[in-house]
C-alpha positions in Angstrom: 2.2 9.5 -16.7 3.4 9.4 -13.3 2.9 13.4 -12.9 -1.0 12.6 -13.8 -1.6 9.4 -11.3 0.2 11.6 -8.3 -2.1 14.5 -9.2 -5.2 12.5 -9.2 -3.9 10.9 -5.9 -3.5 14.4 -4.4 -6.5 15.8 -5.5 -8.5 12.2 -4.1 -6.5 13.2 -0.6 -7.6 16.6 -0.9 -11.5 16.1 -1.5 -11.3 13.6 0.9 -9.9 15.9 3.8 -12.1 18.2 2.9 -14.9 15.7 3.3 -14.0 15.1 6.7 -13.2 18.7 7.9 -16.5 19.9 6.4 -19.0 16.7 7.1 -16.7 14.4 9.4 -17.7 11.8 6.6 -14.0 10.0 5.8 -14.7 8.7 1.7 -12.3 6.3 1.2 -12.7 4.6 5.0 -16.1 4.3 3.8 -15.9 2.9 0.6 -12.6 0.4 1.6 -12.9 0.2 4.9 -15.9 -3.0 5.3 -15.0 -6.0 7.4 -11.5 -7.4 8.1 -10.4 -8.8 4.5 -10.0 -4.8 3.5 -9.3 -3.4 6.4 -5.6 -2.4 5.0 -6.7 -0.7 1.8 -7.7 2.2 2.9 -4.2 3.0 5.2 -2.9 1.8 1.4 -5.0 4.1 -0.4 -3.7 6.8 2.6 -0.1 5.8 2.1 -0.2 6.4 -1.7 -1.6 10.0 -1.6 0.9 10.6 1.0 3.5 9.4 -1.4 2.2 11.1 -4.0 1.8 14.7 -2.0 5.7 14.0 -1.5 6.2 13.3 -5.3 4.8 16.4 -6.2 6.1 18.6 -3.4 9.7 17.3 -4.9 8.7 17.8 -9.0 6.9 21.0 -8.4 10.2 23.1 -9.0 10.4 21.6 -12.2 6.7 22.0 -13.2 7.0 25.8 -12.0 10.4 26.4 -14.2 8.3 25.4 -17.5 
């Protein structure tokens, strides 16, 4: 379950990068980002992908072995 939730994670980073490299439009800053009572959950939202990109980056020997 956790292999699933860290790939949707990455793959949420990854359209999301994209997003801004290709229309300078940042997703998750958009939909998060409104007013001062959520100004945190989008560096939250940035923190989990990034924890996530490290979780797979360390499991993806394993995953590549099967």
């Amino acid at each position: 379950m956790l292999n699933i939730i860290a790939l949707i994670l990455v793959i949420i980073g990854g359209l999301n990068w994209g997003l801004v490299a290709f229309l300078q439009w940042d997703l998750v800053a958009n939909l998060f980002g409104g007013g001062d009572m959520f100004a945190m959950v989008p560096r939250i939202i940035y923190g989990l992908v990034g924890l996530a990109a490290l979780y797979m980056l360390v499991t993806i020997g394993t995953w590549l072995k099967k």
